[in-house]
N, C-alpha and C positions, 0 to 999 in steps of 0.2 A: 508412672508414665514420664518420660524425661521428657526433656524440651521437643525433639525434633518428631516424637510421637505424637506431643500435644498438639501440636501445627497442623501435622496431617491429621488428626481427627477433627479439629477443624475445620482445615482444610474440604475435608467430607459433608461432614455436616450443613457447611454451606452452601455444598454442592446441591445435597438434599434437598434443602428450602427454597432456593433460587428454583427449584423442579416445582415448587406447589404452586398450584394458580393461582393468580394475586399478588405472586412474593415478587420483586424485582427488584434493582441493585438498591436503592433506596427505603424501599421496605427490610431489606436484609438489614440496612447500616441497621435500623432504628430499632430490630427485634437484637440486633447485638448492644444497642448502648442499654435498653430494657433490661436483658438479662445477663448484662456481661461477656457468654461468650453465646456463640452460635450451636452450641451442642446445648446447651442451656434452653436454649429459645426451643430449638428442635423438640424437644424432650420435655417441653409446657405443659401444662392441663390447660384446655379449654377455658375454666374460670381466671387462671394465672391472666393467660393473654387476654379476654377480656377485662381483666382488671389493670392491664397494661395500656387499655384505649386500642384494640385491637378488634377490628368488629368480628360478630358472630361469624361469617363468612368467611373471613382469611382462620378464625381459629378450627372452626373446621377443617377446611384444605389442608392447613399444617398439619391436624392429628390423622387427617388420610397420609399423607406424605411421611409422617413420621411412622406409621406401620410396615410402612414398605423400605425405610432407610436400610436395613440392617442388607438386604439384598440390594438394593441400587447401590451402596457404599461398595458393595463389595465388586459388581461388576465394576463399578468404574475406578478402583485400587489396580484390577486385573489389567482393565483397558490400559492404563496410562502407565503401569511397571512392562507392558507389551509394546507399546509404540511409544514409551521414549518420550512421554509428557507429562508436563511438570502443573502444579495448582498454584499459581501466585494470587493471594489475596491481597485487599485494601489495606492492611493494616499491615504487611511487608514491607521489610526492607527493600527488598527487590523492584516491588511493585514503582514504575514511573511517577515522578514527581508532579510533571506538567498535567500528566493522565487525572490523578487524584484532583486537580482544582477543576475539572470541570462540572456541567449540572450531570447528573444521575451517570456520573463517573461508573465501570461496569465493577463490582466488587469483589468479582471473582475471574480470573484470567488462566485460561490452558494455552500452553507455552511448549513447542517445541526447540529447540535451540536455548541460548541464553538472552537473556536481559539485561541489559545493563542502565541501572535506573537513573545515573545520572548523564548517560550520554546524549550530546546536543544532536535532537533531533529536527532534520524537516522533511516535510512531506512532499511526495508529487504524483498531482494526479491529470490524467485526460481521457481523452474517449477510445474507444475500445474501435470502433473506426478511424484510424488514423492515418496522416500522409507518413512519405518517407521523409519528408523535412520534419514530422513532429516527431518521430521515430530517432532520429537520429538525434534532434535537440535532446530527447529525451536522455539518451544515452550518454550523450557529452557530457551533457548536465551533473547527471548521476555520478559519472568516474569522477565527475571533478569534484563535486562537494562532497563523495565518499573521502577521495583522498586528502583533500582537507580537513580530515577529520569529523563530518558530519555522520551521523544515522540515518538514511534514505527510506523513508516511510511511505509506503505505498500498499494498495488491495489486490494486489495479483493476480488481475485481472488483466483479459485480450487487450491487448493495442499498448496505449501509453504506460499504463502501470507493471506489465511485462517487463518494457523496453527500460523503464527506470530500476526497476529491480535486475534487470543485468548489468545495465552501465554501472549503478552500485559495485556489483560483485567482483567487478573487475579493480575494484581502487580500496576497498575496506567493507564496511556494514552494512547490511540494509533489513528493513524488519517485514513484514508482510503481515496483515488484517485481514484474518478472511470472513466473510458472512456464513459461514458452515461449519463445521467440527477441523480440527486443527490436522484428524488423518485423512481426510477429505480430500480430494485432490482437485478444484475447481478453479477455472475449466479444464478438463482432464489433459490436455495438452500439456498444461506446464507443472506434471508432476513430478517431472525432474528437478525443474526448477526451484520448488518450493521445498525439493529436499536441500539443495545447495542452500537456498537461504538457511535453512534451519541450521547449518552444519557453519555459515557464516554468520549469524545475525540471528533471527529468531522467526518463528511465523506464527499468531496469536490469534485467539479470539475469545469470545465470551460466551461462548454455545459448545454444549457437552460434545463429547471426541461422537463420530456418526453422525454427526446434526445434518440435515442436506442443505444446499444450499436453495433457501426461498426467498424469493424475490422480496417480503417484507422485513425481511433480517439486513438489506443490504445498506439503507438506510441506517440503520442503528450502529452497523460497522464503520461507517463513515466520519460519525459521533469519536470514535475512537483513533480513525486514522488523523484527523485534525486536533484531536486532545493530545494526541502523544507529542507532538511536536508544536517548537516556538513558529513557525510560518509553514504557508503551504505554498507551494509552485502548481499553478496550473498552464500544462501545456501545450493542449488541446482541447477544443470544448465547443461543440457545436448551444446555441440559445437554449435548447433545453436537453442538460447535460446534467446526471447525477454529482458527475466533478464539481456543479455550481453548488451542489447540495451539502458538499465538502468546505467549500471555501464559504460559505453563508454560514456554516455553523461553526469556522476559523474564526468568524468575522465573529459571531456573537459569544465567543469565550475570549475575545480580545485579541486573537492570533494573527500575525502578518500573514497577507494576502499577495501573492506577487502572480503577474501574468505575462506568460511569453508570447509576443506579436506575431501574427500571420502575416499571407496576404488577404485583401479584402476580399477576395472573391474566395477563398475557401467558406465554406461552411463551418467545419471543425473550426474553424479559430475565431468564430465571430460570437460565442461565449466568451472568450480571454480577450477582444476587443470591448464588449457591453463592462466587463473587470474593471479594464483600464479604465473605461469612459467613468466610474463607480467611484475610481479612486484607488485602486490595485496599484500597487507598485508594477511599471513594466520593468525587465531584464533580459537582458540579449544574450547574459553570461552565466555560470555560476558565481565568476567574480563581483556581479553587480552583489551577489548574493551575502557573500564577505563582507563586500563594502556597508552592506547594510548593516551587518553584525559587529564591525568594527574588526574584522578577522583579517589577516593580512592572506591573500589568494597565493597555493605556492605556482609561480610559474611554469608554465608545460611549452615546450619548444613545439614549433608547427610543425606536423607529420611531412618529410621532405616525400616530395611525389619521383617516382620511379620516373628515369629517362622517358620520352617520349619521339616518337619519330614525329617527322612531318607531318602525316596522315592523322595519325594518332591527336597531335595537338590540335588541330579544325576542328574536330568531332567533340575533344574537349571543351570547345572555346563555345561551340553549340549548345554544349550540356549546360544545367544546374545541379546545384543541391538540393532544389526545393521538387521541382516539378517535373515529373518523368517525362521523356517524351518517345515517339515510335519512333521505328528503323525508315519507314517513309516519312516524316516527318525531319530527320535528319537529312532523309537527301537532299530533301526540298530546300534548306538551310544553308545546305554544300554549294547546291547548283553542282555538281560534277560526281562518278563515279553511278558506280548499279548495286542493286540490293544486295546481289552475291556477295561483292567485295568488300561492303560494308557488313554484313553480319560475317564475315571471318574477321574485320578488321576489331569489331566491337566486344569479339569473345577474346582474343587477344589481351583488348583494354580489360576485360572482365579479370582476364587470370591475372592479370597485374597489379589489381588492384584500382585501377584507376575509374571502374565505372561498376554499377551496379545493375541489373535487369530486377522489376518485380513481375508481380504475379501477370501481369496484363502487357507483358514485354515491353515496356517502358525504359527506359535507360537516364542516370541521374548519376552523379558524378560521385563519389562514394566520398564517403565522412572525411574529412582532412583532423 
């Protein structure tokens, strides 16, 4: 058996274990420093492991689990030589450096896309109900410190973590966490998107390919999405938000915490405000973000805005970035003109780029 055979048998085998009840990524290290490798521990007697200080309970489950290896090895050889995914273990080269210091670090990782174990990562997460001002921060953010050379780590999930994993893919790298199997496509909306990550960056998890995604996996994914990376950015986040549940457990492996300010009357942002009040770094920029890393930010020239007419610039000068507003709610702002000629005037603005409509026909001045 040459090197790259021994790996993936391995590689299997601890696939195996990790499947028996009771085993989990810290039980796995301790049956590998025990028996040296994982096909070793797999392949015990009963007596062995208990004379290892293994109680009766986990030696049984292993010797259930190890009758069935030679078939579960084999489906999931098939699985992963069919969709294109990869086993990185604990004891890889490949496997992330930052990943490995933290507690019950996951020991065995399915990987679509590549890894690159020493690249500088940070993370960004928010609420999956999000404004169009967090939507867009989101985005900016992400181009920018991809193209600075950052890794953009985020769960691929609706609202914030979407919106960050595109502005990523626009500028370099970004990686995605998911709490389900790595061909899983959740939420099924963005499974385009999670193929472009893979094909740019990587999409990982620690749950065998088919896992669904359950509500008590999402938690433990989070563990991961804040171990991979030196800081986290939260950009959204209503008081009780799983994103706090991210940046609390940044906070207890030692990792920088940064939060981007709202206004006070949003909701979504009065998590990233309680941040701050904590002791979060605030940042208005990706730059702030540099500054903090001692990175020098490369400059991006401000998006010059398309000609405007007269009519055009009012309706501008009405708008924000942050907060949508109606087509009567503009007139009212005017004092002049009728709804007619303001919704030809506002589609116009749209095809120009100069304004945006969302779902609830709102209108907010598009990303600069």
């Amino acid at each position: 058996m040459d090197e790259e055979e021994r790996r993936e048998d391995e590689h299997l085998a601890l696939a195996a274990l990790l499947a028996a009840q009771g085993v989990g990524p810290s039980t796995a290290l301790k049956l590998r420093d025990a028996f040296g490798t994982w096909r070793a521990a797999l392949t015990a007697s009963a007596d062995e492991l208990q004379a290892n200080a293994f109680s009766e309970a986990l030696a049984e489950s292993i010797l259930r689990t190890s009758k069935d290896a030679p078939a579960f090895e084999a489906r999931l050889r098939k699985t992963c030589e069919e969709k294109h995914i990869r086993l990185v273990a604990f004891e890889d080269s490949d496997y992330p450096p930052y990943l490995a210091q933290i507690y019950n670090a996951p020991a065995l990782l399915y990987v679509r896309g590549t890894l690159v174990p020493d690249a500088q990562r940070i993370a960004m997460v928010g609420s999956r109900r999000f404004s169009k001002y967090g939507e867009s921060v989101a985005q900016s953010f992400a181009e920018a410190l991809a193209k600075g050379g950052f890794t953009v780590v985020s769960g691929a999930a609706r609202g914030i973590d979407s919106a960050s994993h595109r502005g990523a893919l626009k500028a370099g790298r970004t990686e995605a966490v998911l709490g389900c199997g790595v061909d899983v496509a959740y939420p099924p909306e963005n499974r385009k998107l999670l193929d472009e990550i893979a094909e740019h960056g990587a999409v990982l998890s620690e749950y065998l390919p088919g896992t669904p995604p359950l509500p008590a996996y999402f938690p433990m994914r989070n563990r991961i999405i804040s171990g991979l990376a030196r800081g986290v950015i939260v950009v959204e986040a209503a008081e009780k938000s799983g994103s706090l549940i991210t940046a609390e457990q940044a906070l207890q492996e030692g990792r920088d915490v940064f939060a981007v300010p709202g206004s006070i009357y949003s909701a979504t942002s009065r998590g990233c405000h309680r941040l701050i009040q904590q002791g979060a770094k605030l940042v208005m920029s990706a730059a702030d973000v540099f500054v903090e890393y001692g990175i020098e930010p490369q400059r991006k020239a401000a998006k010059k805005l398309p000609p405007m007419s007269a009519e055009e610039r009012k309706v501008y000068q009405v708008l924000s970035s942050e907060h949508a507003i109606s087509l009567d709610e503009i007139l009212i702002s005017l004092h002049e003109g009728d709804a007619s000629s303001l919704s030809f005037l506002l589609l116009q603005m749209e095809l120009k780029g100069l304004i945006e409509e969302n779902d609830a026909h709102g209108y907010v001045r598009a990303p600069s």
